[in-house]
VOMARKOL-96342 format. One record per residue (C-alpha): residue number from 1; residue in one letter; x, y, z. Coordinates in nm, 3 decimals, always signed. Layout:
% residues N
mivex_lovo_east_north_up
NUM_A_X_Y_Z
...
***
This chain:
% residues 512
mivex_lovo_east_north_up
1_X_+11.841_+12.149_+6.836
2_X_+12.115_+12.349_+7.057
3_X_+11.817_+12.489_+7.221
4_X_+11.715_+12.140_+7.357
5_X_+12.100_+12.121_+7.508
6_X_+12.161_+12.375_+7.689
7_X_+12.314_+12.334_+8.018
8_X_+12.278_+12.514_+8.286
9_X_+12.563_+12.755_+8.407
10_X_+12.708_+12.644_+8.719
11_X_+12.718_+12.992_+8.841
12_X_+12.344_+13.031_+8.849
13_X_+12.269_+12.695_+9.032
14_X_+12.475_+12.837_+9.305
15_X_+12.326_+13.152_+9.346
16_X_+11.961_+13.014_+9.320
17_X_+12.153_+12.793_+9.654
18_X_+12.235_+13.056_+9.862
19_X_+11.882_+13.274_+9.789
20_X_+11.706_+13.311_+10.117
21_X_+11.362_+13.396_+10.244
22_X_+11.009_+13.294_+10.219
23_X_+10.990_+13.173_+9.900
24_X_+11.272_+12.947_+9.941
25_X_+11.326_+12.622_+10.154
26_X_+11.468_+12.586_+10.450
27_X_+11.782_+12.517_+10.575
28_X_+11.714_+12.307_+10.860
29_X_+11.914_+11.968_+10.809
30_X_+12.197_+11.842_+11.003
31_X_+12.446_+11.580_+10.926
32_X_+12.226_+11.344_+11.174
33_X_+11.904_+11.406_+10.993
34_X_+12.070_+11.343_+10.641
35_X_+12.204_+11.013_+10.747
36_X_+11.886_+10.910_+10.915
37_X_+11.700_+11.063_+10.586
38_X_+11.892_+10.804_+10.395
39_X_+11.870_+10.542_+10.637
40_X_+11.516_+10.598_+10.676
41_X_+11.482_+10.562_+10.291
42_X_+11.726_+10.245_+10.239
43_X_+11.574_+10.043_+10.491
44_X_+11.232_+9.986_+10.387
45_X_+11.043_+9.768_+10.149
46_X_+11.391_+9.623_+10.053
47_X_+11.453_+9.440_+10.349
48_X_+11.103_+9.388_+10.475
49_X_+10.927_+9.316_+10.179
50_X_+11.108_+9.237_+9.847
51_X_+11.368_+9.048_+9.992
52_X_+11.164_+8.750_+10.058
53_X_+10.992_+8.759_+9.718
54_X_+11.313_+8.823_+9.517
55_X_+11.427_+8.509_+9.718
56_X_+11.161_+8.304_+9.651
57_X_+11.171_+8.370_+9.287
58_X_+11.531_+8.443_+9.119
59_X_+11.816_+8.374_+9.334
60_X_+11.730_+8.170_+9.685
61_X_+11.958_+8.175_+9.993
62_X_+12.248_+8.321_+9.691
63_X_+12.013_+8.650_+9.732
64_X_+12.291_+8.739_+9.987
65_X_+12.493_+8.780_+9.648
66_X_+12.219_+9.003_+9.492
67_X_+12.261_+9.232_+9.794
68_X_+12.628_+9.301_+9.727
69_X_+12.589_+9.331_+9.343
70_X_+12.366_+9.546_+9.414
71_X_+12.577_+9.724_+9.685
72_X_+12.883_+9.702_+9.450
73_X_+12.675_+9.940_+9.208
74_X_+12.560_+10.167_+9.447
75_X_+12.892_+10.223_+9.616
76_X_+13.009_+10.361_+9.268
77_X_+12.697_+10.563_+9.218
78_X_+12.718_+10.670_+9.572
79_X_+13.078_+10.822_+9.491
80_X_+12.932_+11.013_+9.226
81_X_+12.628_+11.175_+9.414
82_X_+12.841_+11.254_+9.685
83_X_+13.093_+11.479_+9.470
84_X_+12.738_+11.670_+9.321
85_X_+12.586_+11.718_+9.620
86_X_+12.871_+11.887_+9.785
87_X_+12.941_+12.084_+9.468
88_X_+12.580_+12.170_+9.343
89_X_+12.348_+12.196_+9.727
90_X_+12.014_+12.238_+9.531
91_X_+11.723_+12.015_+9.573
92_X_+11.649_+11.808_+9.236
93_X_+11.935_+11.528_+9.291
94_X_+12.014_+11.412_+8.930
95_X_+11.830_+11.621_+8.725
96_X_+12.007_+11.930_+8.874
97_X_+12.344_+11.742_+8.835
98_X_+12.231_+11.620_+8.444
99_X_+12.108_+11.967_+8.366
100_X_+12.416_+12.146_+8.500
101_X_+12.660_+11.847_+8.250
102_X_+12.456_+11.703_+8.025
103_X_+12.199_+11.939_+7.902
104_X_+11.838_+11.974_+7.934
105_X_+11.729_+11.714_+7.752
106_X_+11.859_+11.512_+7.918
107_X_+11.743_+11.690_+8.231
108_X_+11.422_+11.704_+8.134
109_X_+11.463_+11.265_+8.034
110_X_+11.630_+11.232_+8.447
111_X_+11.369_+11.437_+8.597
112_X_+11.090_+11.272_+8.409
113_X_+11.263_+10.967_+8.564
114_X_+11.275_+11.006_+8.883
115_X_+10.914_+11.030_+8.906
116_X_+10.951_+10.663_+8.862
117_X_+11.207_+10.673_+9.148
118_X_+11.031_+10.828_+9.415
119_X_+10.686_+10.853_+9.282
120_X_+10.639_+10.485_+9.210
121_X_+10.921_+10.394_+9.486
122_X_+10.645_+10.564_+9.770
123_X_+10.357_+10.331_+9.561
124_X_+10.573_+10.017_+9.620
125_X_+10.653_+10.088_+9.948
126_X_+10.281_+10.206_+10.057
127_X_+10.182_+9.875_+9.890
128_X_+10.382_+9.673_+10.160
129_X_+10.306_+9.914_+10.422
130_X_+9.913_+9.828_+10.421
131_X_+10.022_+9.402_+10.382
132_X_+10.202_+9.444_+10.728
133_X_+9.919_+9.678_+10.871
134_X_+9.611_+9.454_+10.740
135_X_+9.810_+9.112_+10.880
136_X_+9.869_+9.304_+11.160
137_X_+9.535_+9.416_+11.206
138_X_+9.401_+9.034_+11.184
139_X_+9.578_+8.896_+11.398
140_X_+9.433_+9.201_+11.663
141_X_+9.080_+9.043_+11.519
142_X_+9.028_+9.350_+11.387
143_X_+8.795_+9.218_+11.066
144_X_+8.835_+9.451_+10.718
145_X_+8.693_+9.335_+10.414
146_X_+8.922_+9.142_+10.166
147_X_+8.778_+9.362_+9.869
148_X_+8.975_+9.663_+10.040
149_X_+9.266_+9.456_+10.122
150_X_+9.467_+9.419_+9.739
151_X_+9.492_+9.570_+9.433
152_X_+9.228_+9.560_+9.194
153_X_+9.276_+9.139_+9.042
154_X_+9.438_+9.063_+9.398
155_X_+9.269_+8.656_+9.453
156_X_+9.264_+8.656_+9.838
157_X_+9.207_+8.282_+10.033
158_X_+9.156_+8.279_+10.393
159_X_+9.377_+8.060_+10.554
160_X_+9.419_+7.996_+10.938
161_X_+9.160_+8.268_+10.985
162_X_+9.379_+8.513_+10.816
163_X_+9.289_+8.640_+10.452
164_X_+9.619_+8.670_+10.254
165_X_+9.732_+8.618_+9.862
166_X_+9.680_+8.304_+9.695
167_X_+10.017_+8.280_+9.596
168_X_+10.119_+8.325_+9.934
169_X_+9.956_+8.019_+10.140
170_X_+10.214_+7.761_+10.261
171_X_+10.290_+7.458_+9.990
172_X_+10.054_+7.192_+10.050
173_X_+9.770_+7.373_+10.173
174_X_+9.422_+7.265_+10.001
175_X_+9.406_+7.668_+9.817
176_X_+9.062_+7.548_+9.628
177_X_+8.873_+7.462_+9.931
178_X_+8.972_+7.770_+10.129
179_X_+8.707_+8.064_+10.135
180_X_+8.821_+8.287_+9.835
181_X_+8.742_+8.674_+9.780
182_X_+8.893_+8.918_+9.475
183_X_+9.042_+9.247_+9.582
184_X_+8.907_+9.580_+9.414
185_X_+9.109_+9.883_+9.583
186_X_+9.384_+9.873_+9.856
187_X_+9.218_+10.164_+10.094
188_X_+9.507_+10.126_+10.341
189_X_+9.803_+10.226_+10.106
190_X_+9.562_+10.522_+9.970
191_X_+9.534_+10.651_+10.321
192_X_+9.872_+10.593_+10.409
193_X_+10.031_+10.827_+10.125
194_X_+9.768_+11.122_+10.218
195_X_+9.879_+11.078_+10.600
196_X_+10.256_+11.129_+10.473
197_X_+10.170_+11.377_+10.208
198_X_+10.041_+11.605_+10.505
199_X_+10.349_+11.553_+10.737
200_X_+10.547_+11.640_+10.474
201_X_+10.347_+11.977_+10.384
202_X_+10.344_+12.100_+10.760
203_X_+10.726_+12.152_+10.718
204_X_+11.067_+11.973_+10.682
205_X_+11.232_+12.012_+11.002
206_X_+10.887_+11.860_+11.117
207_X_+10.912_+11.549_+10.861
208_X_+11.299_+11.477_+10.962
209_X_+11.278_+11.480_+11.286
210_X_+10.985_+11.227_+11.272
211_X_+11.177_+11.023_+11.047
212_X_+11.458_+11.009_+11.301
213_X_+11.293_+10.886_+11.588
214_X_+11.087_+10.625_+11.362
215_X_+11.497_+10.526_+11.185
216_X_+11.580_+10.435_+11.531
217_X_+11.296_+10.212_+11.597
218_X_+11.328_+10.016_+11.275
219_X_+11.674_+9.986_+11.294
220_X_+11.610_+9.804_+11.610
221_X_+11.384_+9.609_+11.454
222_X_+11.567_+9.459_+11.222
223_X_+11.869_+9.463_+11.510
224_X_+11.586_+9.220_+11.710
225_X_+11.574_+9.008_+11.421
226_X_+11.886_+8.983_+11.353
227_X_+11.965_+8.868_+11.709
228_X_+11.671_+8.631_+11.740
229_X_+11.741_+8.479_+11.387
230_X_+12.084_+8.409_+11.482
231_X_+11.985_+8.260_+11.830
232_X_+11.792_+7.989_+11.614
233_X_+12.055_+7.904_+11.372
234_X_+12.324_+7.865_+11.596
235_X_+12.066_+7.627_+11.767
236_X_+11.940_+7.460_+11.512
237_X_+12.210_+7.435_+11.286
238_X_+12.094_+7.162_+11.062
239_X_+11.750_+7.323_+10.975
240_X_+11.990_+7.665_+10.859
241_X_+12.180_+7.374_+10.669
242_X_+11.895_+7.264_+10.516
243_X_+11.751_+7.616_+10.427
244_X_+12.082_+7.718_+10.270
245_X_+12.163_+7.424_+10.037
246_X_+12.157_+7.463_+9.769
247_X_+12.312_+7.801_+9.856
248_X_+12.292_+7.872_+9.428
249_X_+11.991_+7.698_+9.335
250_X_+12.003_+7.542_+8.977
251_X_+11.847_+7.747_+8.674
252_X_+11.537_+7.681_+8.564
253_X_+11.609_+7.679_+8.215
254_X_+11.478_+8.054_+8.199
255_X_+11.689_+8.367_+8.228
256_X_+11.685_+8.479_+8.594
257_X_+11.518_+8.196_+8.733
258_X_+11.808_+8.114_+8.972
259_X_+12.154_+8.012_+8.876
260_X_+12.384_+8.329_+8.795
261_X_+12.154_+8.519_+8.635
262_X_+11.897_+8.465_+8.906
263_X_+12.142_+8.635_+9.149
264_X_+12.147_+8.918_+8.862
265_X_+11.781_+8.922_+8.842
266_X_+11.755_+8.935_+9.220
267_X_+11.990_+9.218_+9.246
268_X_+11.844_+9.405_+8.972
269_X_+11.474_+9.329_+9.106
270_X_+11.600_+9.442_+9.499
271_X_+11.797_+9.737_+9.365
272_X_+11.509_+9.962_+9.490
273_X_+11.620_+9.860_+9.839
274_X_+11.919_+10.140_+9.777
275_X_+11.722_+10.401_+9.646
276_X_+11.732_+10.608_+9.993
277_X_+12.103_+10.736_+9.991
278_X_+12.020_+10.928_+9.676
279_X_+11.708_+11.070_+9.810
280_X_+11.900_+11.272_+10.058
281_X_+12.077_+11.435_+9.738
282_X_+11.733_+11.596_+9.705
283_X_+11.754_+11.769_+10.020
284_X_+12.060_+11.941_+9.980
285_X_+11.947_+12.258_+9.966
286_X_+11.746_+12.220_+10.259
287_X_+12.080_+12.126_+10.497
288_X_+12.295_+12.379_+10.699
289_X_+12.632_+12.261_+10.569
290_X_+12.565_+12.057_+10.247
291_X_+12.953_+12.065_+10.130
292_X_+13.068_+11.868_+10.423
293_X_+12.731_+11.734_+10.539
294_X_+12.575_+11.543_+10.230
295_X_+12.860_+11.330_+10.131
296_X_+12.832_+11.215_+10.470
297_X_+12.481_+11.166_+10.452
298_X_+12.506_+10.987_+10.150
299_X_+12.771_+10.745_+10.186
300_X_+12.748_+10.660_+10.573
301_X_+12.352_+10.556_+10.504
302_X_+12.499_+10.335_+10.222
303_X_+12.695_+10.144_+10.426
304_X_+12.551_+10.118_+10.727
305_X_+12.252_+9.984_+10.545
306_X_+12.403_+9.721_+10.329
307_X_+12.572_+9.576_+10.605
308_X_+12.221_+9.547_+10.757
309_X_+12.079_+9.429_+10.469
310_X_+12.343_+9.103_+10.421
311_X_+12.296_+8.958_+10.786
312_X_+11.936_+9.019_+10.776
313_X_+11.894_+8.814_+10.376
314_X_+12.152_+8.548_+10.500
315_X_+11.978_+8.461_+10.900
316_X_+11.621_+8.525_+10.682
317_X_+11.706_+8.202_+10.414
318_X_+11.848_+8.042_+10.759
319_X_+11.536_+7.982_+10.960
320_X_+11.291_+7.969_+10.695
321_X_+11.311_+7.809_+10.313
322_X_+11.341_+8.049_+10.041
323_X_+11.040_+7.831_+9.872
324_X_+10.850_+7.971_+10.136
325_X_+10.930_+8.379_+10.159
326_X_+10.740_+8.474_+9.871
327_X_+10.496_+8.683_+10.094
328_X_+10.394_+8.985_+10.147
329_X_+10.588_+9.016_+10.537
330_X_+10.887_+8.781_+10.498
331_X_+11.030_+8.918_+10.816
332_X_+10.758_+8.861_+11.030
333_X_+10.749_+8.509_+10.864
334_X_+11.092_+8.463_+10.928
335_X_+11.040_+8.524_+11.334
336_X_+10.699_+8.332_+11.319
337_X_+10.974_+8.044_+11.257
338_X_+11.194_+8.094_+11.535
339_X_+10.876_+8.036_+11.774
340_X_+10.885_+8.409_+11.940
341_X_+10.564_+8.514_+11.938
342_X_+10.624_+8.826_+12.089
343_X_+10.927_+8.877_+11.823
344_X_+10.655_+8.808_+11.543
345_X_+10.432_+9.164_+11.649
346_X_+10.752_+9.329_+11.705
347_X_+10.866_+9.321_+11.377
348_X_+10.503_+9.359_+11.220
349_X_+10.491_+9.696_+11.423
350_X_+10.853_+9.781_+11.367
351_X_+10.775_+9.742_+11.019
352_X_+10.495_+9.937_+10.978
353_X_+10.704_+10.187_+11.108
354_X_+10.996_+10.153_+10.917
355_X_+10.813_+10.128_+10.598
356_X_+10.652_+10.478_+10.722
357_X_+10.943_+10.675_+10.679
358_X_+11.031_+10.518_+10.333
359_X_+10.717_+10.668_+10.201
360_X_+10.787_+11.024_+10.377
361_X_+11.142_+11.021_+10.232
362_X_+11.054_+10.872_+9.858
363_X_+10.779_+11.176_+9.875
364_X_+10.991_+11.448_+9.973
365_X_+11.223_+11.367_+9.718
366_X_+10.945_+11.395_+9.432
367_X_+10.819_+11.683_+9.543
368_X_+11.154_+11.867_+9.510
369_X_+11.228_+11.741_+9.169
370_X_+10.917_+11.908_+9.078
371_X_+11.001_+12.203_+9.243
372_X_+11.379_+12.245_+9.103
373_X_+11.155_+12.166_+8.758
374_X_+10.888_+12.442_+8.790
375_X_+11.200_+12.732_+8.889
376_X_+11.359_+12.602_+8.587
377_X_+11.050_+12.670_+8.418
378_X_+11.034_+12.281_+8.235
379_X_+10.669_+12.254_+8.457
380_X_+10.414_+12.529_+8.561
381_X_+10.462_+12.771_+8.859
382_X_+10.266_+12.588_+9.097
383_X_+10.469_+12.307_+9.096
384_X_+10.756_+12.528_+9.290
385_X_+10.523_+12.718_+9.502
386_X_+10.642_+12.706_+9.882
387_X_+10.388_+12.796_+10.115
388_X_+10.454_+13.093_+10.308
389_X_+10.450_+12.947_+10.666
390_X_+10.587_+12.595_+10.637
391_X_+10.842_+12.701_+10.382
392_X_+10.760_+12.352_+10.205
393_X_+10.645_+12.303_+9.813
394_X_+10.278_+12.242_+9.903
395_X_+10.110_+12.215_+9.589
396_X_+10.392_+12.003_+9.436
397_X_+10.372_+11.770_+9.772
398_X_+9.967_+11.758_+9.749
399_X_+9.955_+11.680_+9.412
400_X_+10.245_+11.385_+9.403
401_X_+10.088_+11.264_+9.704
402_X_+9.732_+11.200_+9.533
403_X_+9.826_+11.062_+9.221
404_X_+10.111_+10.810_+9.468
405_X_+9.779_+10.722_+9.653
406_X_+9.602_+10.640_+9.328
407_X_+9.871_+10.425_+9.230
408_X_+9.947_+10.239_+9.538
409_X_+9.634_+10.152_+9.564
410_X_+9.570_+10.023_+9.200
411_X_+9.886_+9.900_+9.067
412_X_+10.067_+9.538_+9.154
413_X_+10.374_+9.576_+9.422
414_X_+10.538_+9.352_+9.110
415_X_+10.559_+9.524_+8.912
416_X_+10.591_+9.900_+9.076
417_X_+10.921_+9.742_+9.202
418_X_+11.021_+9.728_+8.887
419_X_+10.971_+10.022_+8.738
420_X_+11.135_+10.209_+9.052
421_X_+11.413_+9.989_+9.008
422_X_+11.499_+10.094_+8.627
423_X_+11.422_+10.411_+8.659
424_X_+11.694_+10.454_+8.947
425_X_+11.942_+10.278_+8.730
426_X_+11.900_+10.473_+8.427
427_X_+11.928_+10.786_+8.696
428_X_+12.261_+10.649_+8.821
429_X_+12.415_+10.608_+8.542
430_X_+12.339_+10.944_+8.382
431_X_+12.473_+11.084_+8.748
432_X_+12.786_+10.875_+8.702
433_X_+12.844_+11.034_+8.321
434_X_+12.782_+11.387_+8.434
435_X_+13.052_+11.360_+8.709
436_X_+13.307_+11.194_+8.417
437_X_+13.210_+11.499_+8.200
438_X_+13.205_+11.788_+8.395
439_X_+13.561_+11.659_+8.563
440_X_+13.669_+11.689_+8.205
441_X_+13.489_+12.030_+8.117
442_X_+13.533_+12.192_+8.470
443_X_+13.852_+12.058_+8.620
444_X_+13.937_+12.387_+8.777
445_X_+13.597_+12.392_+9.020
446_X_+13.653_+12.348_+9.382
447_X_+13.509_+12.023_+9.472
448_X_+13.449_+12.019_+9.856
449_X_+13.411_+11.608_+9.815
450_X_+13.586_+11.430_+9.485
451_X_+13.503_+11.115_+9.366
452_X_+13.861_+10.901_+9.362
453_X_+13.959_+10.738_+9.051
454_X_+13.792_+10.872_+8.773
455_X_+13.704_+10.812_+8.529
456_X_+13.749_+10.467_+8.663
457_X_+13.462_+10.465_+8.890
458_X_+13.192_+10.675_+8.708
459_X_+13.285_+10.375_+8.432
460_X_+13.241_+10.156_+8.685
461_X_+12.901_+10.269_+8.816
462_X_+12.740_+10.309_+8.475
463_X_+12.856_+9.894_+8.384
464_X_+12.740_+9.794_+8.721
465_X_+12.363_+9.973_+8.644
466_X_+12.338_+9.854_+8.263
467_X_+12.377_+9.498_+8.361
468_X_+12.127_+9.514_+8.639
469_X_+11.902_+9.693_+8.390
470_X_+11.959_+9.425_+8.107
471_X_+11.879_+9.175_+8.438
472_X_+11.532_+9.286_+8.406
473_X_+11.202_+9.143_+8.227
474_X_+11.138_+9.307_+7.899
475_X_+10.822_+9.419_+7.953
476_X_+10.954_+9.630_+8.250
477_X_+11.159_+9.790_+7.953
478_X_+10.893_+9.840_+7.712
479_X_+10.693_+10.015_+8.029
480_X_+11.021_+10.236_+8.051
481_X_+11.013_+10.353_+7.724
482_X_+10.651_+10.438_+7.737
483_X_+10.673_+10.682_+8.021
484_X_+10.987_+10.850_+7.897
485_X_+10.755_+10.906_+7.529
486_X_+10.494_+11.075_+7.743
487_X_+10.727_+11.279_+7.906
488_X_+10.930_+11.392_+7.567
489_X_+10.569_+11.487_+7.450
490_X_+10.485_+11.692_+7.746
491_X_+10.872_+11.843_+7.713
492_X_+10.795_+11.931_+7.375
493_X_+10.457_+12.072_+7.404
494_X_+10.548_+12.292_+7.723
495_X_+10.883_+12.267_+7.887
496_X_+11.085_+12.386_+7.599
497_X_+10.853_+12.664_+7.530
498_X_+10.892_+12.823_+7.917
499_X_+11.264_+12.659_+7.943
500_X_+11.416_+12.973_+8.163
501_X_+11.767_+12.892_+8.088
502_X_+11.666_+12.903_+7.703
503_X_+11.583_+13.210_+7.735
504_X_+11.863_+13.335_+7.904
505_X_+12.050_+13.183_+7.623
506_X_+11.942_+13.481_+7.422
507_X_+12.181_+13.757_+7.684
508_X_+12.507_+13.741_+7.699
509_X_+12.650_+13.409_+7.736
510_X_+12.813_+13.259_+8.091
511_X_+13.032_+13.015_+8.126
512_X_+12.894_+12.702_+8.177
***
């Protein structure tokens, strides 16, 4: 049982740090690419896809409220990260951190986890990607077959010439007597993860300076809309009124169906929108000056990003009814509205970009979970193979990529948000217990950032992501609990066997 403990000493993380040469990565990331790395993962499927359909289902125009809930819980996590990352610069994020506190158990639980994160985070966001590209695409009159347009189940009408979901068609249209097709495999997100997967194996200076320039054209994007959505309000101010009452909409009668626990199911259900600032914990040890840099990165993506996010939900529910967002481009929707044609293929092509570097960011991260796994021994060698050339984990990146392809191109966007969303709270609140315990085991390390307050604010983060967890459905939970089984299984039948630190359990003991 102490076996299945162990932590690892502090001392070695930081050596394995400051190893150079070819078989390690690359330090190659300024403070500019780690805020644009977290920007470029924050604003993504969030705020051009989910928001409309967390709208639209749980809270209404009140999902302005979800936002900063969901903000609120991030800010404390983000405190946490921020103090590891400038303390521990190693790729792996949280399982590093809950491997160095915690013990690898529960290392082995976080990492298992985050495949949720990022793998399934890349799937949701590929998923949207290909909506935005195929609308896109139709309204160029470039024809694709519905059957390669959806997930497999996907009931496609076409309405107005364009094919889109069912579910999706504006109230009062006659569905039945609309030309109707079923979707089988969504080729666009599969090809859209295998075009990221190779960016990302050519090399990361490559991959973040490609997410840079793309951060700058989404954030204007969503700057555009912003501006445009506003211009409409403040001239048509009784259509905003309209939209936004009731600002709370009345519960349904069934938890999270609007009403206060709609504005917690909203939050919980848009919580992947945030997952970006902790992806750039994963590139720590691929930054020139990760004490100073990543807390930076971390916290100035964070906020820059939520304050996007609230104008963007509020000016959305202005110009168009939250009855009406529950599609698969609510954005574009939104500026179809205002009458701006031009504004409408703007955003479709700002999105498509945006989304882009979501899915290059989510990927990276996976890929160096894997590989901070496979040097710790928990998976097989090839998983931290770096290629001699690119300096990147190749294998690890190919083979995340194909099964992320599989999956975006299989499984509902539904429910693949999700997932992504648990698994990032259960990962922030293990983060926020590791800093409480190691401040307790380890005052006397040099902390280049410190979280303020504590224990108040790890407390605080760890409330904040239980009660966003508890917001969602129950099956989401019983999906949780089957993944982690699988991955206590494959812990068991290899990780603990080829555990490195176990074994070096057996020399002379470090301080941990």
């Amino acid at each position: 049982m102490a076996s299945i403990m162990i932590r690892k000493p502090l001392n070695l993380i930081l050596e394995e740090a400051g190893q150079e040469g070819e078989c390690t990565l690359k330090r190659a990331l300024g403070v500019v690419n780690l805020v644009t790395l977290g920007i470029g993962a924050i604003i993504g499927a969030g705020i051009f896809v989910l928001t409309g359909s967390a709208a639209a289902q749980y809270a209404g125009p009140a999902i302005i409220l979800s936002f900063l809930l969901a903000g609120l819980g991030c800010v404390f996590a983000g405190l946490c990260y921020a103090e590891f990352a400038s303390l521990i610069p190693i790729a792996g994020s949280a399982y590093t951190y809950g491997y160095a506190t915690l013990g690898e158990l529960f290392a082995w639980i976080i990492g298992w986890d985050l495949i949720l994160e990022y793998g399934f985070g890349a799937a949701t966001v590929a998923s949207g990607w290909s909506a935005n590209v195929i609308l896109l695409l139709q309204y160029l009159h470039v024809p694709l077959p519905p059957e390669i347009m959806g997930t497999p189940g996907t009931i496609l009408v076409q309405y107005d010439g364009i094919w889109m979901p069912a579910n999706s068609v504006p109230a009062g249209a006659a569905v039945a007597a609309l030309p109707h097709a079923t979707a089988s495999f969504n080729i666009v997100a599969f090809l859209a993860i295998c075009l990221v997967t190779t960016i990302l194996v050519i090399g990361i200076r490559e991959s973040a300076n490609f997410n840079t320039i793309i951060v700058f054209v989404k954030v204007g994007t969503v700057l555009v809309f912003i501006a445009m959505a506003a211009s409409y309000v403040l001239a048509h101010p009784q259509v905003a009124s309209a939209n936004w009452h009731p600002f709370i909409p009345p519960n349904t009668g069934e938890f999270g169906r609007f009403g206060w626990s709609g504005i917690g199911r909203g939050a919980a259900v848009i919580f992947f929108a945030y997952i970006g600032f902790d992806a750039v914990s994963t590139a720590a040890q691929e930054a020139k000056d990760p004490q100073k840099d990543m807390p930076i990165g971390i916290l100035g993506s964070l906020v820059i990003c939520t304050l996007l996010y609230v104008a963007t939900a509020w000016l959305l529910t202005g110009v168009v009814s939250y009855k009406l967002l529950n599609v698969a481009a609510p954005v574009a929707r939104g500026m179809q509205a205002t009458g701006i044609v031009w504004g409408e293929y703007l955003v479709l092509i700002g999105t498509i970009l945006g989304l882009s570097t979501v899915m290059l960011v989510m990927l990276l991260g996976q890929s160096r979970v894997f590989f901070s796994m496979s040097r710790d021994g928990l998976l097989p060698d090839w998983a931290g193979r770096v290629h001699p050339r690119f300096r990147t984990p190749y294998i690890s990146s190919i083979t995340v990529g194909l099964f992320v392809a599989i999956f975006a191109s299989l499984i509902p966007i539904g429910i693949l948000g999700e997932l992504v969303s648990i698994g990032t709270l259960l990962a922030f609140v293990i983060v926020c217990a590791g800093v409480w315990v190691l401040r307790r085991r380890r005052p006397d390390l040099k902390r280049p950032f410190k979280t303020p307050l504590v224990p108040v604010v790890p407390i605080l983060g760890i409330i904040v992501a239980l009660y966003l967890m508890v917001s969602l459905p129950v099956d989401t939970w019983l999906r949780l609990v089957v993944w982690l089984v699988i991955g206590l299984v494959i812990y068991f039948a290899y990780g603990r066997k080829h555990s490195r630190v176990a074994a070096l359990a057996q020399r002379p003991k470090q301080r941990v």
